[in-house]
C-alpha positions in Angstrom: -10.6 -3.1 -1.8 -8.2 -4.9 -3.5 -7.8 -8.6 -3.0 -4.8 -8.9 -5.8 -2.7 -6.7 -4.1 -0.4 -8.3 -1.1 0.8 -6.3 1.6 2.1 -7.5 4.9 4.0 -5.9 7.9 7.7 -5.7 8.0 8.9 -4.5 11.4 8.0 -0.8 11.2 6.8 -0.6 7.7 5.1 -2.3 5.2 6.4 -4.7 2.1 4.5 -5.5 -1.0 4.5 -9.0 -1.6 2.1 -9.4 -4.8 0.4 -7.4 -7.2 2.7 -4.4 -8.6 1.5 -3.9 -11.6 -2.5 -3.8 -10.3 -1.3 -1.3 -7.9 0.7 0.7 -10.2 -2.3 0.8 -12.1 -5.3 1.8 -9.4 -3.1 4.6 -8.0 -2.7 5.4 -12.1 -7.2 5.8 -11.9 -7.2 7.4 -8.2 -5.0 8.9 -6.0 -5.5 6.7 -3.2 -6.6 3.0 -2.6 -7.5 1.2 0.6 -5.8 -2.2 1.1 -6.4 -4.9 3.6 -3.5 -5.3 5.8 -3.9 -9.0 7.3 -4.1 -8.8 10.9 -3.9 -4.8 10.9 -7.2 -4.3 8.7 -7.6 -1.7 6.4 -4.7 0.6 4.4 -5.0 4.0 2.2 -1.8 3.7 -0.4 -0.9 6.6 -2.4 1.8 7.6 -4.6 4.2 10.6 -3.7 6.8 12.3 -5.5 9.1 9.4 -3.5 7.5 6.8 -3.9 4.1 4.6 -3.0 3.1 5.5 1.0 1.1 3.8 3.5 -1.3 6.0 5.3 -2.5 4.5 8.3 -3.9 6.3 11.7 -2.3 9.5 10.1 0.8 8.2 9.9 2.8 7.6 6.8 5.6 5.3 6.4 7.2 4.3 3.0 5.8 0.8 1.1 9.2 -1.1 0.3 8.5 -2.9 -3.1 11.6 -5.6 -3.3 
């Protein structure tokens, strides 16, 4: 897990709020990392050719970083 990186809901997708750079950087070492979510739980992120992803219940919607 990573407690540096921020990432909460946002209606019916998720928005990083804090830690860019640290992400940037574990998805850089791996090609997924799990997240906790507050109040949801546990998150894999991953980086695509469009842009980070949140996988969640096989589902994945995009990570909106501004």
């Amino acid at each position: 897990m990573y407690p540096d990186i921020v990432i909460v809901r946002d209606g019916e997708g998720y928005r990083l709020l804090h830690g860019h750079l640290r992400l940037a950087t574990a998805l850089d070492e791996s090609d997924e990392i799990e997240v906790d979510v507050r109040g949801e739980g546990s998150v894999k992120l991953m980086r695509t050719p469009g842009g980070y992803v949140v996988d969640r219940h096989d589902q994945r919607v995009p990570l909106r970083r501004k």
